[in-house]
C-alpha positions, 0 to 999 in steps of 0.5 A: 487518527489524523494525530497519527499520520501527522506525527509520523509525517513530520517525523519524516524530517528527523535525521534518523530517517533520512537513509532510510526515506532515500532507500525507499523512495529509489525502491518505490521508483523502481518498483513502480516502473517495471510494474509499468513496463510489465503492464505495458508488456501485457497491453502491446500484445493485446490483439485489440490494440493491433493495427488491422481492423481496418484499412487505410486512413481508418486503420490508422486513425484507430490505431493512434487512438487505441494507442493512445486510451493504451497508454492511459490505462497503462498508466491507472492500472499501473496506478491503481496496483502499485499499492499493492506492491509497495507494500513488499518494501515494509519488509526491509525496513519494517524494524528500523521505522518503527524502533526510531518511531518508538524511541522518540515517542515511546522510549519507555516501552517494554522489549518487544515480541521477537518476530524473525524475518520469515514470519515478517515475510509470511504477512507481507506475501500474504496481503502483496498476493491477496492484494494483487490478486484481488485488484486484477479481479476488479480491473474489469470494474476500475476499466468501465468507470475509467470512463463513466466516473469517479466510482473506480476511486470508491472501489479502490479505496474500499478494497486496499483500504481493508487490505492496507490497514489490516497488513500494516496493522498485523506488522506492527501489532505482532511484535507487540501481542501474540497472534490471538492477542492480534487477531482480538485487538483487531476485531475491536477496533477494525473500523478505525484500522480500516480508516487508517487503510483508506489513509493509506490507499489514499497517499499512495495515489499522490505522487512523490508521497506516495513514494515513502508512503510505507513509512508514513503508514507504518509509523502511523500505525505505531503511533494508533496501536500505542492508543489500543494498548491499555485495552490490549492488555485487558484482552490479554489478562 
């Protein structure tokens, strides 16, 4: 597993990836700042955060302080679900990661299954919308720990660790396997997909690397599905 994720960190300094870890990084950038701005959006027009619960000196002291606890949940919340957008990026580079990946250290690899770009789009919007969806739910969760302790932390890397392994899993896996092939694969080795999901929640809340986590963790798991295949090709017999 950490032989994965250390080859395909490395490979970040290969030439052929440089285009490629420039366009990701300015698409994550963006990404993460209108989902902020959306957020903060949301938040200014919460009539908790509004003056006038008070009066006078009290009413501004509470507004400082409720503006204040705003901007600093603005930003987790903004953290906590960038993950599950970024992984909309994969889509467009998805091909190109993983052919360079390959060609270095799997150059005698049989042609891949084809897959077009809409069944490529259908996996990426499912797991970006389940994940969206399922980070807002727990919000409520990630809030009351934001100020009792670290336990939001547990939540998150549990949730998007299983959402992130088996998205980046199902990427990769189909060009390699038909469907049924995948979804058996997956089963016998899901523990050691959803730690390489937990990998990749846990990159994406460092900044700067969090920004070309997508292509860290697609190549890694080129490289874990590389170490599956012998048992794949059982099932698949």
């Amino acid at each position: 597993m950490i032989t994965c994720f250390y080859l395909a960190t490395i490979q970040l300094l290969d030439k052929s990836f440089q285009k490629t870890i420039w366009l990701a990084f300015l698409s994550s950038a963006f990404l993460f700042f209108t989902l902020w701005l959306i957020l903060g959006y949301a938040f200014s027009y919460n009539p908790f955060f509004s003056d006038g619960w008070f009066s006078g000196l009290f009413d501004w002291v509470f507004t400082k302080i409720t503006g204040m606890l705003g901007s600093a949940l603005i930003f987790t919340l903004t953290w906590f679900l960038f993950p599950s957008v970024l992984t909309l990026i994969i889509t467009f580079f998805l091909e190109r990661i993983i052919l360079v990946v390959e060609e270095k250290h799997y150059p005698d690899l049989d042609n891949t299954r084809k897959q077009n770009l809409i069944e490529i789009l259908g996996i990426t919007l499912k797991f970006t919308l389940l994940s969206i969806f399922l980070n807002i739910l727990v919000i409520p969760l990630y809030i009351i720990f934001f100020f009792l302790g670290p336990a939001n932390l547990i939540i998150f890397y549990i949730l998007n660790g299983y959402l992130l392994g088996k998205e980046y899993f199902e990427l990769v896996a189909h060009r390699r396997f038909s469907p049924s092939v995948s979804r058996k694969v997956y089963v016998l080795y899901s523990v050691k997909i959803f730690w390489a999901g937990v990998i990749n929640a846990f990159l994406m809340t460092i900044p700067i690397l969090n920004m070309v986590t997508p292509i860290i963790s697609t190549a890694a798991m080129v490289h874990l599905i590389q170490r599956f295949d012998d048992k794949s090709n059982e099932i698949s017999s």
